[in-house]
C-alpha positions in Angstrom: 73.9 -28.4 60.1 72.1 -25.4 58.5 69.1 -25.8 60.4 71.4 -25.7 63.5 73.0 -22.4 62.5 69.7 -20.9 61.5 68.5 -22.0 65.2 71.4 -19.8 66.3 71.0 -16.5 64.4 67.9 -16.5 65.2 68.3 -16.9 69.1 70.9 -13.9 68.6 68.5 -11.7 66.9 65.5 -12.3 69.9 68.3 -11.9 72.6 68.8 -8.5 70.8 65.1 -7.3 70.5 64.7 -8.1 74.1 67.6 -6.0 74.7 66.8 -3.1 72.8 63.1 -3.1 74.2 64.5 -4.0 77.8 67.4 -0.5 77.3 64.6 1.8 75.7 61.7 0.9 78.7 65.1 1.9 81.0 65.4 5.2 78.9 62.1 6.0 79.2 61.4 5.3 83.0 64.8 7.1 83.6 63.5 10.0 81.7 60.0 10.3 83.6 61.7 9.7 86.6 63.9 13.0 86.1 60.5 14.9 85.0 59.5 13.7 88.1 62.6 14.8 90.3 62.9 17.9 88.5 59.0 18.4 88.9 59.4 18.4 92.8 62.9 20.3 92.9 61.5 23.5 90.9 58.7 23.7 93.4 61.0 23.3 96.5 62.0 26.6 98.1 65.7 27.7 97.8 67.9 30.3 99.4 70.4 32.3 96.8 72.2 35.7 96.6 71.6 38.0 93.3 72.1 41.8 92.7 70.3 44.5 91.2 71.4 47.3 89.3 69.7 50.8 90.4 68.5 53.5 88.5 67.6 56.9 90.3 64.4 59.5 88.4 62.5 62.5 89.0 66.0 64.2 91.0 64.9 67.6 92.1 65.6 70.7 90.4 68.2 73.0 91.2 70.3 70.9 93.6 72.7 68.4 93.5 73.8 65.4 95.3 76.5 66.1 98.2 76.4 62.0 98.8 77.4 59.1 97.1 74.7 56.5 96.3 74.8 52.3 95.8 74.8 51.5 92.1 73.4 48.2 93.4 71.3 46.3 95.7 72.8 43.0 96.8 69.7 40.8 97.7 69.3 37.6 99.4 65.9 35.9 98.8 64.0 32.5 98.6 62.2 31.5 96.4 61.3 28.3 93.9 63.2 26.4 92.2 61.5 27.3 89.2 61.6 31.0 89.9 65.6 30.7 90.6 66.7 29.0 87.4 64.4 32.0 85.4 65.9 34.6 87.3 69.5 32.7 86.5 69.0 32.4 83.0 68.2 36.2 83.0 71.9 37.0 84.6 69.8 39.7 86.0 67.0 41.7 87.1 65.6 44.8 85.5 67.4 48.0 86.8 65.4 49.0 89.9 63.8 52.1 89.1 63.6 54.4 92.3 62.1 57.5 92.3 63.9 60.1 94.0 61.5 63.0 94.4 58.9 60.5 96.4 61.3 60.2 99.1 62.5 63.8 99.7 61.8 65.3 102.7 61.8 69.0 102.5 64.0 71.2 104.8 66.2 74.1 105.3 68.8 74.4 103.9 69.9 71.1 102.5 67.0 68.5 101.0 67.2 64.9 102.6 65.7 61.9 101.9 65.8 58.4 103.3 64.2 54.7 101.7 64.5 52.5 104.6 64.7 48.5 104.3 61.1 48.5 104.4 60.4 50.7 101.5 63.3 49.3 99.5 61.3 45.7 99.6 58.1 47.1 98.8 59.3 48.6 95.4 61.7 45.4 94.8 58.5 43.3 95.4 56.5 45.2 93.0 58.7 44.4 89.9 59.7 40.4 91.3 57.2 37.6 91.8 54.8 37.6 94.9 56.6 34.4 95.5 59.6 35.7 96.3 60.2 36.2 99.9 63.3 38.5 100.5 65.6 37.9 103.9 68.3 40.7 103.3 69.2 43.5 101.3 72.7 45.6 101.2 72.7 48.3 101.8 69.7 48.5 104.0 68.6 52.0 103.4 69.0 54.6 100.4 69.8 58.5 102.3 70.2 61.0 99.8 71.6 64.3 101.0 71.3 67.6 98.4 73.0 70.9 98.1 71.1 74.2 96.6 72.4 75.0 93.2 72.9 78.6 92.1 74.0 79.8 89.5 76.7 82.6 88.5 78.3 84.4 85.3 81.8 84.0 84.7 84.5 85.4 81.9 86.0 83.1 79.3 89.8 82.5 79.2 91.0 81.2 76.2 93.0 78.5 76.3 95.3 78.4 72.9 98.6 77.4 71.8 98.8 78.5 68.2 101.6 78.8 65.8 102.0 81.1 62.5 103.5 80.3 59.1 106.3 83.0 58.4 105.3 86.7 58.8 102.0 86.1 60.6 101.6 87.2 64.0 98.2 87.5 66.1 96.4 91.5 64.5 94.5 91.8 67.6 93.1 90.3 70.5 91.8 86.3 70.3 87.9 87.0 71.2 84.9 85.4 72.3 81.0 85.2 71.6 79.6 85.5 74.1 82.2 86.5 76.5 81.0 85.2 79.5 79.0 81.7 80.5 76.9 81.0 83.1 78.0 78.2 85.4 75.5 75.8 87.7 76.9 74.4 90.7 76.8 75.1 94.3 77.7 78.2 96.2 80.9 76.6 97.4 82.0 75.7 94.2 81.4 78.8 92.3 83.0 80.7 95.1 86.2 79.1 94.1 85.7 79.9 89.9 86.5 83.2 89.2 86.8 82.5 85.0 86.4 79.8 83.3 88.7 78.7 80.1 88.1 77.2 76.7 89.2 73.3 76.3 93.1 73.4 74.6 93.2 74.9 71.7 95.9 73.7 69.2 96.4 75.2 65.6 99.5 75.6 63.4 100.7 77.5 60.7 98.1 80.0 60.6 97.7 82.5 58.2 94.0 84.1 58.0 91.6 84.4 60.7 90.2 81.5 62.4 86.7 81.0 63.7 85.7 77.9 65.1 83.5 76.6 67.7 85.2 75.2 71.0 84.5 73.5 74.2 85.5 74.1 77.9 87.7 72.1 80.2 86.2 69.7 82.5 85.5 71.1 85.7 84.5 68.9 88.9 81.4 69.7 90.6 80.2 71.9 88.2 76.6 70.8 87.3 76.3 72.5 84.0 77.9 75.3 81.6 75.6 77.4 79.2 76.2 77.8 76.4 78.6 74.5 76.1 80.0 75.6 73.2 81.4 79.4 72.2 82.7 80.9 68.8 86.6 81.7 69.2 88.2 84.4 66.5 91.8 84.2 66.0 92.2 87.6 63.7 95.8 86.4 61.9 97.8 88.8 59.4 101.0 89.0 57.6 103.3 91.8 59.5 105.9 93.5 58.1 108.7 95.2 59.9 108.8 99.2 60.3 111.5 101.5 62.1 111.0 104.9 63.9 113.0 107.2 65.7 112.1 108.5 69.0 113.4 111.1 71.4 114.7 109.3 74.7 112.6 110.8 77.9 115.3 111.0 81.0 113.5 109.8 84.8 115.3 110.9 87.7 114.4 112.0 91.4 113.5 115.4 93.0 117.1 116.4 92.9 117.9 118.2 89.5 120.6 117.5 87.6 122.0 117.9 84.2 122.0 114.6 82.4 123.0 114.6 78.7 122.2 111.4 76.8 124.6 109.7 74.0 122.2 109.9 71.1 119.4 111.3 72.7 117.3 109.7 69.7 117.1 105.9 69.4 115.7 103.4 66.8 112.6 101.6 66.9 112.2 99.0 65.2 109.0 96.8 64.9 106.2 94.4 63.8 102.8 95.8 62.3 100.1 94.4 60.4 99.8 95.4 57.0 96.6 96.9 57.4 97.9 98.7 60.3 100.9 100.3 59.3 99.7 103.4 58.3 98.0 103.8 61.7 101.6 104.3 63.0 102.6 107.7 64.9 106.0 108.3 67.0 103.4 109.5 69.8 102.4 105.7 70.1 105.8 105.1 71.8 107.7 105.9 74.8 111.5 105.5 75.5 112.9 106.2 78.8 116.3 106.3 80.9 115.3 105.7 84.1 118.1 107.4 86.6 115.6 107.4 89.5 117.2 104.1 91.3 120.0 104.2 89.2 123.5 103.6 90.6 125.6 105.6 88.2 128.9 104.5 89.8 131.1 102.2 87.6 127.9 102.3 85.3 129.3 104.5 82.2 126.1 103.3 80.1 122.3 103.1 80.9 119.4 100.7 79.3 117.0 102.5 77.2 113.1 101.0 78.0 110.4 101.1 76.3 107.7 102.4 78.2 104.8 102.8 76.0 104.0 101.0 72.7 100.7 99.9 70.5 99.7 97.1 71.6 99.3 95.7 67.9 103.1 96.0 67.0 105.2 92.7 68.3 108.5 92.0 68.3 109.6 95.5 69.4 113.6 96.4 69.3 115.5 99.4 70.3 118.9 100.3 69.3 121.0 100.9 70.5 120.1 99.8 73.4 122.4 101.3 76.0 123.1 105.0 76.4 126.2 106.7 77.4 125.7 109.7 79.8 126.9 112.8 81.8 125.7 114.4 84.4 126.0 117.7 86.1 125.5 118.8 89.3 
């Protein structure tokens, strides 16, 4: 009985070797026959679609493009199988390096410039395998068209909405260095730009004067901006409020007549820098009734202006600021 069972186990464990041996000789022709298909299938010569990115050198000097160009090349080729799966691992090719200023024909006024389908396979060809045969390319052609650039001085505006902390106010005028900027673009666009201003300039609560470098806004078709930056000053003081009284000066037409004003004198009253205040004289000012287009019917009072003023006071009052009158013939 035990040397039947042994008879058994052992037939079992043969029956398995053979099976093992018979699965990995399967494995192993299987294998070398996928070499073997894979072998002749990377050799074979396939048809796919890939794209190119571009990247354009040497543009000429002083002019600018007035055309769009591709940012790709869309190319159908053939080539190995071999060749394929590299360039597919890859994703993609190299940028395509195309060097404007070989292709520029020279005229008047405008610079043009054409790499036909020809041309465009040549310099593809020179960066892909010589076994890559290409059948199409989008677009077929590269034209570049250029304008003449010129360029042309401009003023700065400043740009700024700025607050104050209590009793600050602006002591002069917000100024530039340098003053002006010289802008690069063609003659059509810089006939168009007659000043140029800052980027937006936001401060709060001032209280001292600012300097600080700034930006300009962005401008289409403008090629370039020199200097990019400028040096802004904001001159910021504390003001204090002063009062003067000034004689009211009557206005009225070639006809005379006697006009009395009800108080001939009025009060000004104002804004100054303190380092200014003392710069102050009543000449500075002018107050005026203007009776020139006047209609003095059912008017019994007139506005009293003011006409004349230093331009670093703010916040300027007059009272009162209606007159009473007569007049005489």
């Amino acid at each position: 009985m035990k040397s039947s069972l042994s008879n058994i186990f052992k037939n079992k464990q043969i029956k398995k070797r053979f099976r093992d041996k018979s699965l990995t000789v399967f494995f192993i022709c299987l294998g070398i026959a996928t070499i073997s298909w894979l072998s002749v299938s990377l050799t074979e010569r396939y048809s796919s679609r890939i794209y190119i990115n571009l990247v354009y050198e040497n543009m000429p000097e002083n002019k600018t493009l007035s055309n769009n160009l591709p940012d790709e090349l869309e190319l159908s080729l053939t080539t190995t199988g071999q060749k394929l799966l590299w360039y597919r691992a890859r994703s993609q090719f190299k940028p395509l390096r195309i060097d404007v200023g070989s292709y520029i024909i020279l005229t008047e006024p405008e610079d043009r410039g054409i790499i036909t389908s020809q041309a465009l396979k040549a310099i593809i060809l020179s960066q892909l395998s010589s076994k890559v045969e290409i059948q199409n390319i989008k677009p077929d052609r590269i034209q570049f068209e250029f304008d003449l650039l010129t360029t042309r001085k401009v003023p700065i505006r400043v740009d700024a909405d700025i607050s104050f902390e209590n009793q600050y106010n602006l002591s002069g005028d917000i100024t530039t260095v340098p003053d002006s900027v010289t802008l690069k673009a063609t003659a059509a666009v810089l006939d168009e730009i007659s000043i140029i201003e800052t980027e937006k300039i936001r401060l709060t609560n001032l209280s001292e004067l600012v300097t600080k470098s700034f930006g300009f806004k962005e401008y289409d078709n403008i090629i370039s901006i020199s200097p990019e930056k400028i040096e802004v000053s904001i001159p910021v003081e504390k003001f204090t409020e002063a009062e003067l009284e000034i004689k009211v000066k009557i206005l009225q037409s070639t006809v005379i007549y006697d006009i009395r004003l009800y108080p001939q004198n009025v009060k000004i009253i104002y804004l100054v820098a303190l380092s200014r205040y003392n710069d102050i004289t009543p000449d500075m000012f002018e107050v005026v009734a203007d009776f020139i287009d006047f209609d003095v019917i059912g008017n019994e009072s007139i506005a009293a202006t003011v006409t004349k003023f230093p331009l670093f006071t703010r916040n300027i009052r007059i009272t009162p600021s209606k007159l009473e009158y007569i007049i005489q013939k």
